[in-house]
N, C-alpha and C positions, 0 to 999 in steps of 0.2 A: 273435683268440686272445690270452688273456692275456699279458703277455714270458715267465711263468716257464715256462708251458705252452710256450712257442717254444723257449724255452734246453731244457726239459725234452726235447722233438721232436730237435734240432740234437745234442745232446748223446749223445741212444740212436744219432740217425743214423750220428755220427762213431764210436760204440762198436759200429757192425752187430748191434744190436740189436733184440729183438720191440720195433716201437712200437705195437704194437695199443693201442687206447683204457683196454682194462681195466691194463694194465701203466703207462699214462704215468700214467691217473688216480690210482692206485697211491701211485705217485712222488710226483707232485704233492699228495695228500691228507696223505702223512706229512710233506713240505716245510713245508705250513700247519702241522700240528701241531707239528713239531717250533720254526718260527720264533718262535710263537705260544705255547711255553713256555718259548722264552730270553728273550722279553719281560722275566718275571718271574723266572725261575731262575738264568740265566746260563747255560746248558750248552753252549754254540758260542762258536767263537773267533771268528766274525762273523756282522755282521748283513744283510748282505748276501747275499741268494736265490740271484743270479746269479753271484757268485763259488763258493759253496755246491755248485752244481750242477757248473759248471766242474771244482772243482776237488777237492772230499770227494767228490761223487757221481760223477762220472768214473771219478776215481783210484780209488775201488773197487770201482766195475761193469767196470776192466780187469782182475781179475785174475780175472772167472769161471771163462775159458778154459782158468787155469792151477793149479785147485783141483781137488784128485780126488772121484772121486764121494763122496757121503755125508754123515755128520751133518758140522756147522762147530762148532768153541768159538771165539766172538768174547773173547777177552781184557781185559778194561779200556775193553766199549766206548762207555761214556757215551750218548751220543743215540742208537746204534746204526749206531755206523759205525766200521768197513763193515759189520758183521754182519745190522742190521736190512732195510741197502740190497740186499744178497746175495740176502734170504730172500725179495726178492719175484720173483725169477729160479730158483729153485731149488726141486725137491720131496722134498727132503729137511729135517731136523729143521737149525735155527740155534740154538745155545747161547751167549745175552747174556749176559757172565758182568761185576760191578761189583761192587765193595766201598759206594759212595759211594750213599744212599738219595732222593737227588735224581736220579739216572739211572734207578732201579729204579722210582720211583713215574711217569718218564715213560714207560719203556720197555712198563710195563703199561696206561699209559691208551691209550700206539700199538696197543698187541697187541689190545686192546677194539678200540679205532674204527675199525682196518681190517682187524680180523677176519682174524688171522693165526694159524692154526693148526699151522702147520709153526714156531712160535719160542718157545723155552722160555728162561725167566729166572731168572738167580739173580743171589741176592747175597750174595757172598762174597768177601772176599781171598784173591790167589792164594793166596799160602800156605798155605791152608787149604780150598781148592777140591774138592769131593766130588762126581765126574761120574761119573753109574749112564748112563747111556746111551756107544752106541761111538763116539767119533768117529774119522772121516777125517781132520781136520787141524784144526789152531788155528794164530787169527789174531791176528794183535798191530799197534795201528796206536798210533803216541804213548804206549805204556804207559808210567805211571811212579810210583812212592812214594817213601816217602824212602830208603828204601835204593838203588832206582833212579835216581834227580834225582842222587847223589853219583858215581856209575859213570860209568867211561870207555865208551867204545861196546863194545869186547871184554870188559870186565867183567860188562858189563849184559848182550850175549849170552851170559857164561857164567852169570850169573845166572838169568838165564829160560830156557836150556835145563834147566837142573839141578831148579828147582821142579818145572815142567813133568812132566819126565819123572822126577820121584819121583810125582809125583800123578796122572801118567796114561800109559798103556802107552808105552813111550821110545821106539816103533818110527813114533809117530804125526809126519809133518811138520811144521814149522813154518814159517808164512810172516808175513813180519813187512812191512808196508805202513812207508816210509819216507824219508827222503832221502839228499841224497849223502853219508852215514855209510856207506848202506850197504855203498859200494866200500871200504870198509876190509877187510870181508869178504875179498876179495880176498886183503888181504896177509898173511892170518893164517899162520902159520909151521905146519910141518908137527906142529911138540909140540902148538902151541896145538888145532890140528886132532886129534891124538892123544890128548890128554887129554880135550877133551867129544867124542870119539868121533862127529863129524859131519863134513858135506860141504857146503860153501856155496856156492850159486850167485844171482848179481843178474840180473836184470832189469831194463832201462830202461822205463819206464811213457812211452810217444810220447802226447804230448797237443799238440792244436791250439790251447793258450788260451793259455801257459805257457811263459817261457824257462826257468825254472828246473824241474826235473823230480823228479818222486819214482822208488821205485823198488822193485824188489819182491825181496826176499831170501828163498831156503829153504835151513831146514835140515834135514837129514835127516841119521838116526841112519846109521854107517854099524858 
């Protein structure tokens, strides 16, 4: 068995996951594709398979459990992650949403060659983002512009709650894939809570590769 196909096996196993054949092939098929256009693109922050799996594909095959039923909007998600990895577990609609036309022209050659008919694509910046379909929740894993890359961590969630929920119904979840930022959440003061009219809860993401750990934040409209 190939290593990646191993790590791909080891990795569903420790996430109690379907590893039927059709689901790992799945995985593994967009793995090629996807390593196989940072080649030449750049679009991953490594080159590296087996960290890849470990640690992007893990970290967002953990939070299936904790997404409610229905459509996903993936927010800024480049390669498609976590959104692309989601949508081969799920049968409902994934909405790959990118401003940046090197994500878009990959994200559509994945949706051709593995023949994914549950994953719709746009390109747009948020700011500007025009979702006709309903969704259940959006995902935010690393988003950022320049307006975002200057923001403190509480800035940046009031930032992206506020677009968000001018451009799509304000009752819908947010969960943001992240790191230990996220326990800041935590210490947000009752005003700050008051004023973007939400309620934060983290999650620790338990992974077997990894000291250091990600983590999973929702916000919800309250």
């Amino acid at each position: 068995m190939p290593s990646s196909l191993s790590d791909l096996e080891s990795a569903l196993e420790s996430l109690g996951l379907d590893r039927e054949n059709s689901k790992k092939n799945l995985l593994h098929d967009y793995i090629e594709l996807l390593f196989k256009w940072h080649e030449k693109n750049n679009i991953l922050s490594t080159r590296d398979k087996k960290y890849f799996i470990q640690r992007d594909m893990f970290d967002s095959l953990s939070i299936l459990k904790h997404l409610p039923a229905g459509n996903l909007l993936d927010i800024g998600t480049g390669g498609g992650i976590p959104g692309m990895l989601l949508s081969f577990f799920i049968s409902n609609n994934t909405i790959l949403l990118d401003r940046r036309q090197n994500a878009i022209r990959f994200l559509e050659h994945a949706k051709l060659k593995l023949d994914l008919n549950n994953v719709k694509i746009i390109k747009s910046d948020i700011k500007e983002m025009n979702i006709n379909d309903q969704i259940s929740s959006v995902l935010i894993k690393n988003f950022s512009n320049k307006i975002v890359s200057k923001l403190n961590f509480d800035e940046k969630i009031e930032y992206l709650i506020n677009i968000i929920r001018s451009r799509l119904n304000k009752n819908i979840p947010i969960f943001m894939l992240t790191g230990s930022t996220a326990l800041e959440a935590d210490n947000f003061s009752y005003e700050t809570k008051k004023k973007l009219r939400s309620s934060f809860s983290t999650l620790k993401i338990e992974t077997p590769y990894f000291d250091t750990n990600r983590y999973l934040l929702e916000i919800k409209h309250v």
